[in-house]
Backbone bond lengths (Angstrom), bond angles and torsions (degrees), N, CA, C in turn:
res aa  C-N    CA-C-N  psi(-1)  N-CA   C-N-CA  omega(-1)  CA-C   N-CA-C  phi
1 X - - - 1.472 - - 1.518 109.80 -
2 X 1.156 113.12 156.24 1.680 106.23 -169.76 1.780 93.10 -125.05
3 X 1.454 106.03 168.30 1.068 113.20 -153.15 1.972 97.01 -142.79
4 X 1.379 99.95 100.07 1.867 100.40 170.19 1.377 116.32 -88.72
5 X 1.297 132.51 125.49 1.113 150.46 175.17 1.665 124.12 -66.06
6 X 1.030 99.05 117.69 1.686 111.73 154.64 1.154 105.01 -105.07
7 X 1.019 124.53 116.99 1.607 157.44 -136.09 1.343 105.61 -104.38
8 X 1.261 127.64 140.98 1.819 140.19 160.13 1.743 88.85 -163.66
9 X 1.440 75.22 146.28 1.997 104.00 161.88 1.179 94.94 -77.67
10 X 1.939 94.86 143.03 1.490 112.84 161.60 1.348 115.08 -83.98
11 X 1.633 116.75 -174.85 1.170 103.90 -159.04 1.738 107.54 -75.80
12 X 1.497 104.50 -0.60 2.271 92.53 -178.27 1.564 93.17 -93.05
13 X 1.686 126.10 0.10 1.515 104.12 168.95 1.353 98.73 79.13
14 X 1.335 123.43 10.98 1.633 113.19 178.89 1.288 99.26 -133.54
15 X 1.647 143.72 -16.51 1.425 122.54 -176.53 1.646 89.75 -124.48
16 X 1.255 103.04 159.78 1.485 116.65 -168.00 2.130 104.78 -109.85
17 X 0.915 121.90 94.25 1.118 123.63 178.01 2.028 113.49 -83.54
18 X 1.287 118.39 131.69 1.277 116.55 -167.50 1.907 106.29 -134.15
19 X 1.335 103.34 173.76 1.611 94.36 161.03 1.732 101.79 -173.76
20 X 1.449 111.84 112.40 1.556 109.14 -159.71 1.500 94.63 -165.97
21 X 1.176 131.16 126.95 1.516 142.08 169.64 1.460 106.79 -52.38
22 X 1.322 114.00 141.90 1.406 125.57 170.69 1.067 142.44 -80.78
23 X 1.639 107.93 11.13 1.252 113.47 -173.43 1.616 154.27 -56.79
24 X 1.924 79.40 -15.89 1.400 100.00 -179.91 1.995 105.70 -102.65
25 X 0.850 108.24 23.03 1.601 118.95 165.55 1.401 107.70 -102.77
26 X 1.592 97.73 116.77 1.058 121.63 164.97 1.788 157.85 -79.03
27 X 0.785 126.57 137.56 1.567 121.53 -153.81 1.465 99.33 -62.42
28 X 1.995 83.48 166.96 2.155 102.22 -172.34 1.203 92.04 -84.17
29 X 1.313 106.55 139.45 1.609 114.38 134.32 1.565 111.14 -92.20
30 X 1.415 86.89 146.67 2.003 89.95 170.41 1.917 103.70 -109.10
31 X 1.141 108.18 164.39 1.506 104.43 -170.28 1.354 90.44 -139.57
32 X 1.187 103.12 177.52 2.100 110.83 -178.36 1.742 80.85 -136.38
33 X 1.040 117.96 148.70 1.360 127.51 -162.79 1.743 93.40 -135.76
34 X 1.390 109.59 113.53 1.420 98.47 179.22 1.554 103.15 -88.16
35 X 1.471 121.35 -43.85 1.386 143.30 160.30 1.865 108.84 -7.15
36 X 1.632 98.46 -54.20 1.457 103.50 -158.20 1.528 102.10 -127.63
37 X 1.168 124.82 16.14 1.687 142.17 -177.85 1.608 87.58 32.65
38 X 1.078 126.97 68.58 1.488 136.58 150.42 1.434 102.34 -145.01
39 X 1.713 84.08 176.54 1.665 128.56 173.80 1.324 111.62 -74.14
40 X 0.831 163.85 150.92 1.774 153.41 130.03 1.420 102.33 -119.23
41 X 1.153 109.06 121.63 1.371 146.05 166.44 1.819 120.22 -76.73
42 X 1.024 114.93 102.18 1.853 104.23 -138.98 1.499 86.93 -141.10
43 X 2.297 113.56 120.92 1.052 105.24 164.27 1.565 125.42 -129.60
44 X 1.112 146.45 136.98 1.540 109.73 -172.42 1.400 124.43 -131.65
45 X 1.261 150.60 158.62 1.446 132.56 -134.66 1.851 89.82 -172.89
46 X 1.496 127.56 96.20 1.265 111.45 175.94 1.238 124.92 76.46
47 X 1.302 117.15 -141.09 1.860 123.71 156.93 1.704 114.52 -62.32
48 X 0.809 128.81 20.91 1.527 129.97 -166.05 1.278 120.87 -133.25
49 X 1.285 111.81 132.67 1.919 107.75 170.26 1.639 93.82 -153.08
50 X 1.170 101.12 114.00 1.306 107.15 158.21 1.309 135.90 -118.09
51 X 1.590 125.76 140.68 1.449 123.83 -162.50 1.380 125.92 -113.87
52 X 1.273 128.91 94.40 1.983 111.54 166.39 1.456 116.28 -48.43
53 X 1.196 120.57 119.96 1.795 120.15 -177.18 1.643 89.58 -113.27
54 X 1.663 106.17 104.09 1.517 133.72 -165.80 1.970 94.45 -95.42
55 X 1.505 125.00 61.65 1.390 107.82 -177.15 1.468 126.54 -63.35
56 X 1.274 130.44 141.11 1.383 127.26 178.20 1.609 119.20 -53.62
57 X 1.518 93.49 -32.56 1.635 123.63 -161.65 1.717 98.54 -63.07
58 X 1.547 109.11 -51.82 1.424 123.77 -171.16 1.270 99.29 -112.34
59 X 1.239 135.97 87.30 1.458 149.84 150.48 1.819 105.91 -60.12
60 X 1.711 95.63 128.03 1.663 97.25 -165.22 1.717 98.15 105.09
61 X 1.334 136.18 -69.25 1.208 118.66 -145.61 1.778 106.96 -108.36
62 X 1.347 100.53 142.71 1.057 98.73 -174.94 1.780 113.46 -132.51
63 X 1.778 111.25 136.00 1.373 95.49 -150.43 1.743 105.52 -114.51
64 X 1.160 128.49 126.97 1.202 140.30 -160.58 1.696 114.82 -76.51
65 X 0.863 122.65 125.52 1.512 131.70 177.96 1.109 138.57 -153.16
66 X 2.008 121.19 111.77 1.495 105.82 -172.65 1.246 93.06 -136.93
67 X 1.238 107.18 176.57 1.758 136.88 152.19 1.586 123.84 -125.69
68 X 1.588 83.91 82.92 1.414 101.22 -169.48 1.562 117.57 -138.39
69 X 1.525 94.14 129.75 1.871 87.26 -172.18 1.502 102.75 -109.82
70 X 1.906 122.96 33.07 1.441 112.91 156.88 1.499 113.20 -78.11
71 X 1.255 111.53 159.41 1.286 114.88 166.41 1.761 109.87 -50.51
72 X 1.344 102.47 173.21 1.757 93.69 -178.07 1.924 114.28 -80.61
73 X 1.529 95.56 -15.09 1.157 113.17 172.70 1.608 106.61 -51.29
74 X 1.313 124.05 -73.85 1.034 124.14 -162.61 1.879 108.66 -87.98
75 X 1.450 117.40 18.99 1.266 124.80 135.66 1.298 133.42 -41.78
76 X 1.643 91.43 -31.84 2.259 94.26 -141.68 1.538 84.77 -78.96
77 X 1.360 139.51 -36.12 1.526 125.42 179.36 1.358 102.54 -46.70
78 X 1.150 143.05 -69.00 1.535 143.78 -156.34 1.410 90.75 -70.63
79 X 1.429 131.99 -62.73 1.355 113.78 -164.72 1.522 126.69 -54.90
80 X 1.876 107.86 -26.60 0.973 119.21 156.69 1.149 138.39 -59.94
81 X 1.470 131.84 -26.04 1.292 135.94 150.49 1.399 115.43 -52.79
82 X 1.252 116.00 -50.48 1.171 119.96 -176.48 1.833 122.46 -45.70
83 X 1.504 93.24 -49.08 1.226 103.84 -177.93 1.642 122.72 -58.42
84 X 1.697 95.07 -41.17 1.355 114.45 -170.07 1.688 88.87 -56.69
85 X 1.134 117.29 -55.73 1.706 111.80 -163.11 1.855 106.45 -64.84
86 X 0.832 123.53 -42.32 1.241 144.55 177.26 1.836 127.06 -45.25
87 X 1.806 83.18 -42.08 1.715 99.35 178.52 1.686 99.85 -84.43
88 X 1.349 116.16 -34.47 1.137 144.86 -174.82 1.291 130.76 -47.33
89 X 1.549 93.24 -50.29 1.759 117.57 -170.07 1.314 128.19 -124.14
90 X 1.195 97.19 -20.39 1.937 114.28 -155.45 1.494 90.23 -89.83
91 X 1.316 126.34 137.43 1.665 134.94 -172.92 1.179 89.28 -69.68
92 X 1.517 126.92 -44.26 1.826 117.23 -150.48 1.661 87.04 -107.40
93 X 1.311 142.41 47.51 1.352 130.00 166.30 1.797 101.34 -71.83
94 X 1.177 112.15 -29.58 2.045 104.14 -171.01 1.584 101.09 -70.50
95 X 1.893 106.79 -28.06 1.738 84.49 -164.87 1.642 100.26 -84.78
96 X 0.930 136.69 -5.60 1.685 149.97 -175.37 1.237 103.67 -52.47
97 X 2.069 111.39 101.86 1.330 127.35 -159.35 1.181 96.91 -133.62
98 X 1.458 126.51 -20.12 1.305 129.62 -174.06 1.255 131.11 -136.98
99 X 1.729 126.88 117.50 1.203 124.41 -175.05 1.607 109.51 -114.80
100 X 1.222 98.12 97.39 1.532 103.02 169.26 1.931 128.11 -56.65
101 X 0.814 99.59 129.58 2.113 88.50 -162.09 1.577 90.43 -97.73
102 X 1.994 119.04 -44.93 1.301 82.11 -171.32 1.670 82.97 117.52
103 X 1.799 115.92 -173.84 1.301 125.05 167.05 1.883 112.38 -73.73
104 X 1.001 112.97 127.39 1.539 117.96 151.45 1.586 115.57 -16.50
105 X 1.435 92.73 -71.67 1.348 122.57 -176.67 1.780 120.69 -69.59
106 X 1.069 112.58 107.75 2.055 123.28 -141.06 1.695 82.27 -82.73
107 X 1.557 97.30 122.30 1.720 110.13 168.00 1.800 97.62 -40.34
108 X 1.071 141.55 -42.92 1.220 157.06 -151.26 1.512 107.67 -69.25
109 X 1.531 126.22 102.01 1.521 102.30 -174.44 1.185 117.94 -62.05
110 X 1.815 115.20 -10.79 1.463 127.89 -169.20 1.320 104.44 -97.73
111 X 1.480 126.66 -8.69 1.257 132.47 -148.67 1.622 93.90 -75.68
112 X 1.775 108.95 174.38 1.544 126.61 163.26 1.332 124.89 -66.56
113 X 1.313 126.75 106.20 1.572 153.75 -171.04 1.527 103.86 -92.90
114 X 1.230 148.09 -21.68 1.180 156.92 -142.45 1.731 89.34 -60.94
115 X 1.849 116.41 -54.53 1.598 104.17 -144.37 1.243 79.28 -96.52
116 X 1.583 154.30 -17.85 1.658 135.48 164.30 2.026 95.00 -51.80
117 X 1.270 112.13 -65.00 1.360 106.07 -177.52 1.392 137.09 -32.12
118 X 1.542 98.40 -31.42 1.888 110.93 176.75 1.089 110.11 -106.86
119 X 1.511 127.59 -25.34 1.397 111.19 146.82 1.557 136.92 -23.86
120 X 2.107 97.36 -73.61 1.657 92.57 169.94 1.071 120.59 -60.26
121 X 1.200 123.90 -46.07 1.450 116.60 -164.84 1.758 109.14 -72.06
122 X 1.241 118.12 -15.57 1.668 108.66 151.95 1.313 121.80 -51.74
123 X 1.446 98.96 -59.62 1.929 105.90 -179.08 1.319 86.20 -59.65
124 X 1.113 146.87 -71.48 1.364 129.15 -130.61 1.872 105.45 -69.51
125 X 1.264 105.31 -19.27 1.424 121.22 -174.41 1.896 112.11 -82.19
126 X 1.781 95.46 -27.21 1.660 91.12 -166.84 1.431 111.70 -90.16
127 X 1.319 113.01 173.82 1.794 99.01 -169.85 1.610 91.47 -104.92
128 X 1.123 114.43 6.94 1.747 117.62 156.07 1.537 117.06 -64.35
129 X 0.887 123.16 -42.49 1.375 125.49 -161.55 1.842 92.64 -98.45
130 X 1.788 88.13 136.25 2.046 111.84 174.21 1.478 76.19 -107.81
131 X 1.892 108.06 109.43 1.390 126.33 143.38 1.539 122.74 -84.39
132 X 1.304 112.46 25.16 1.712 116.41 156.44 1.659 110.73 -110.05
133 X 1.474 104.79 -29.16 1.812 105.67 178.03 1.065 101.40 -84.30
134 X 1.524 125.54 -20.15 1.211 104.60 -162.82 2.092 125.48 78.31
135 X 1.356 119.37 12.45 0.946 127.00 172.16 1.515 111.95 -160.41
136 X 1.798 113.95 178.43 1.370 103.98 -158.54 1.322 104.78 -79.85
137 X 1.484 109.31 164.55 1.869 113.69 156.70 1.533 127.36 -38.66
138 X 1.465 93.96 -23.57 1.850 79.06 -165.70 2.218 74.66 -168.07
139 X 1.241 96.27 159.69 1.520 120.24 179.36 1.383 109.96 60.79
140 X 1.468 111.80 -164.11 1.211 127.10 170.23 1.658 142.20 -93.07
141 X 0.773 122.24 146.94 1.813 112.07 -138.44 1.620 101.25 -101.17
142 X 1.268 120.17 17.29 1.372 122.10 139.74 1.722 131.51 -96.07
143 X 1.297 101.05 -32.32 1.369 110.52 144.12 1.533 132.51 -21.61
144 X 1.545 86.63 -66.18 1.272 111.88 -158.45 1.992 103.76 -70.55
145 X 1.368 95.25 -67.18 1.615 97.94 167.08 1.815 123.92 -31.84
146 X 1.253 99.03 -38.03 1.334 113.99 -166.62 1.632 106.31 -55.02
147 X 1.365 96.01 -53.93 1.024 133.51 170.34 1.287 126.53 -26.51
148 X 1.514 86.33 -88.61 1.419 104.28 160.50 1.637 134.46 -26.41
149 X 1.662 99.29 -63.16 1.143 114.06 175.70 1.339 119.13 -37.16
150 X 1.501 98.84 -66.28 1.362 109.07 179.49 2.107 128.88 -40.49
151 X 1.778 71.30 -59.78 2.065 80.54 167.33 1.830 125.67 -54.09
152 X 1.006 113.06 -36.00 1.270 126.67 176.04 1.547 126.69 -93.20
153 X 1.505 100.23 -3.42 1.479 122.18 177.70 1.972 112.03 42.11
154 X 0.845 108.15 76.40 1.688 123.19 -173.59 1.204 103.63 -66.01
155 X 1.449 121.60 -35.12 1.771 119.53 -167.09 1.586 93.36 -129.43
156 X 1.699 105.13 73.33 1.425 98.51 156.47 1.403 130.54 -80.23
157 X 1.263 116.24 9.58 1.458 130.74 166.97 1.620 128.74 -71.08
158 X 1.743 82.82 -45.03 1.664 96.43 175.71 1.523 118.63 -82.09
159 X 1.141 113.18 -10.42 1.446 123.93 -165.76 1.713 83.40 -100.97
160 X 1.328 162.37 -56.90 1.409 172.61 -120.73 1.780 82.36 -100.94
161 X 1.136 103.70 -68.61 1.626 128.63 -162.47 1.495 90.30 -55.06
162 X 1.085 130.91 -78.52 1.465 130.03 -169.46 1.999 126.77 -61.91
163 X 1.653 92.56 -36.31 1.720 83.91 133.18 1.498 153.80 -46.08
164 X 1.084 109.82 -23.15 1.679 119.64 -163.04 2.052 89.00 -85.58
165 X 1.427 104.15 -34.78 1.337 111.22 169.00 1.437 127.71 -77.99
166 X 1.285 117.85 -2.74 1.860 132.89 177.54 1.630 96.20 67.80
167 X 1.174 100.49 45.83 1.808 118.97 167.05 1.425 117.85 -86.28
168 X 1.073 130.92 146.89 1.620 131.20 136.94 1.298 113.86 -103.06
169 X 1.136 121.76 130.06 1.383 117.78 151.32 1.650 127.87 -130.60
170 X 1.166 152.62 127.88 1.037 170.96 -140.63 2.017 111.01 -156.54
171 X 1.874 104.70 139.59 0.919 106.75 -174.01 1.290 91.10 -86.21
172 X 1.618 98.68 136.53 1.601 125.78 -176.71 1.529 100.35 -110.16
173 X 1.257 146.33 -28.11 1.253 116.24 -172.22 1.758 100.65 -170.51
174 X 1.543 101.95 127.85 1.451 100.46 -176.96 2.064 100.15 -119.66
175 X 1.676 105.24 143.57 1.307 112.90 171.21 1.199 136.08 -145.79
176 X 1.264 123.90 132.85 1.510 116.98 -171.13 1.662 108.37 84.89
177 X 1.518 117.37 28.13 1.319 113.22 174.76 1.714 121.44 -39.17
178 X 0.919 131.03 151.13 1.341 147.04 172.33 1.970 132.22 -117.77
179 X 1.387 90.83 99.88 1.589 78.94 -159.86 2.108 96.73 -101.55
180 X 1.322 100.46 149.52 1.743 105.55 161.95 1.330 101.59 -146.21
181 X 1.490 89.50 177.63 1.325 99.74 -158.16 1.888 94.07 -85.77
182 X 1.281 108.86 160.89 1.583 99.05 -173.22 1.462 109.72 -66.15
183 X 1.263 134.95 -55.44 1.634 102.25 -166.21 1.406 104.10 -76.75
184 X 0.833 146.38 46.14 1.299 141.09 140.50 1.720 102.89 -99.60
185 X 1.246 130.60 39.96 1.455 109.78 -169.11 1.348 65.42 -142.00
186 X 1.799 103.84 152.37 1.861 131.16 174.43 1.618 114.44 -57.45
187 X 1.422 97.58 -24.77 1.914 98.09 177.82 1.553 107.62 -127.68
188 X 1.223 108.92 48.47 1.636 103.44 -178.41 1.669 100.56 -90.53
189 X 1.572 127.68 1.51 1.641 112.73 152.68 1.625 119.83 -84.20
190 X 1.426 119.12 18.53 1.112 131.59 172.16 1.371 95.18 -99.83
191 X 1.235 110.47 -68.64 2.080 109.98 -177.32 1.195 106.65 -39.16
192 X 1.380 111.03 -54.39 1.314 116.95 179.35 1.749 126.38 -10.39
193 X 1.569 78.88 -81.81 1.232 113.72 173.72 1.982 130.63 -27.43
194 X 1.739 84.83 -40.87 1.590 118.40 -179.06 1.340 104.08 -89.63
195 X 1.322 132.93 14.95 1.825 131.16 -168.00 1.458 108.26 60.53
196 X 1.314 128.61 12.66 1.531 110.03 147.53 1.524 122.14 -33.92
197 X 1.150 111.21 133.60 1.880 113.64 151.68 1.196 125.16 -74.43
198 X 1.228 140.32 151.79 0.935 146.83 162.17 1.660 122.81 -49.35
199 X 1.168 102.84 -43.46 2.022 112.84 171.28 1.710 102.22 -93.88
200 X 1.347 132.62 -12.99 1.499 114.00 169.56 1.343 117.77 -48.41
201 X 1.156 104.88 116.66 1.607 117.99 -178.10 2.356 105.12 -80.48
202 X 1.294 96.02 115.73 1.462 91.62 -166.84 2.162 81.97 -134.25
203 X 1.554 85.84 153.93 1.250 105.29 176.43 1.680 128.87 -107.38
204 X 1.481 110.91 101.17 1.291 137.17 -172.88 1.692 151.26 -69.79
205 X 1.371 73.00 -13.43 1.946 106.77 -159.54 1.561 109.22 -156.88
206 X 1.107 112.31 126.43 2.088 131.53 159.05 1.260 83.18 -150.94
207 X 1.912 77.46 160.80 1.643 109.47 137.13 1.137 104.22 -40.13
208 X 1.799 118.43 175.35 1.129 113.96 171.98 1.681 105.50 -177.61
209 X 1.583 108.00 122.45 1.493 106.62 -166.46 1.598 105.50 -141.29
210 X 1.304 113.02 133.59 1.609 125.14 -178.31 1.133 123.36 -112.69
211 X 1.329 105.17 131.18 1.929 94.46 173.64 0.991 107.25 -117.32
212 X 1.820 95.03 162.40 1.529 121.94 -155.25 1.552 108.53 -117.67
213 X 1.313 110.26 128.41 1.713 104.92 173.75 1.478 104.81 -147.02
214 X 1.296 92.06 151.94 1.931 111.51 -164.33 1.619 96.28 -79.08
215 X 1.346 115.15 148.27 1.561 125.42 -167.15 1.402 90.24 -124.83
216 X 1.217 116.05 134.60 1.449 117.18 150.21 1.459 129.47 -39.82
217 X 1.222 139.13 136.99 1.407 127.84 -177.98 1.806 111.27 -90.78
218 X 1.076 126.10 142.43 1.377 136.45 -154.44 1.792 92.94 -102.99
């Protein structure tokens, strides 16, 4: 059964806890894309449409795309449909190793900010990260994010969400990080809030790509 959210912050102001029937989420269409010799997997609900772009070209990877200004919380119904049809139907659902996300940072000025948000405030939290340079203590600062992400688990949604399917997924690879200084960032009265500075230079935005692997069921 799936579950649509009416939305509130928990109490760290960073995960969105909800509880609301799904009824008004609406079914996939699948499309054949001559344009992009893929599948797209396409659902939309309100302000929202989000797409799996299933290419023929790249068998295994599948690339994520919306225009959506819900939180990511109240994503996981649609993404969950999606999946269900996807594991379901799609010939190449077993080789599906790769989910490309795309920027952190939502083309959408209205869009979901949540995993740029736990990003910085990870760096800003780890004793890895120089928040006056603006980069890490030691290595390279895709590395490092990658890293990060993972340790501090930024997308406990997608990782919850991709369970229900006997998934793993884990961030596999971050690029082209983007660091500013916090008040120049869209939620720096959230950092704020957490003893951010105003000149801590924290990193907000990559590329950003996850892989997916099938778990045995218990």
């Amino acid at each position: 059964m799936l579950f649509c959210p009416a939305a509130r912050l928990d109490s760290t102001g960073l995960h969105v806890v909800s509880h609301c029937s799904a009824e008004a989420v609406s079914s996939v269409t699948i499309e054949h894309s001559s344009q992009w010799n893929a599948i797209i997997y396409k659902i939309s609900s309100k302000d929202c449409t989000i797409e799996w772009i299933a290419r023929n070209s790249e068998i295994g990877v599948i690339k994520y795309s919306a225009k959506c200004t819900l939180p990511l919380v109240e994503q996981i119904p649609l993404l969950e449909k999606i999946c269900a049809e996807f594991f379901s139907k799609d010939k190449n659902a077993q080789a599906f190793r790769t989910l490309y996300w795309g920027r952190l940072e939502p083309d959408n000025q209205n869009g979901s900010r949540e995993l740029s948000l736990r990003l910085a405030l990870a760096a800003y939290k780890s004793p890895g990260w120089d928040a006056k340079r603006g980069k890490p203590k030691s290595g390279d600062i895709n590395g490092f994010v990658k890293d990060l992400a993972n340790k501090e688990m930024i997308y406990p949604e997608l990782k919850k969400l991709f369970g229900r399917f006997n998934r793993s997924i884990k961030f596999s690879c971050a690029e082209k990080v983007l660091v500013l200084k916090a008040e120049k960032l869209p939620f720096y009265e959230q950092l704020k809030l957490r003893g951010v500075k105003a000149t801590d230079k924290l990193p907000f935005d990559c590329m950003t790509w996850f892989s997916v692997a099938a778990v045995s069921e218990k």
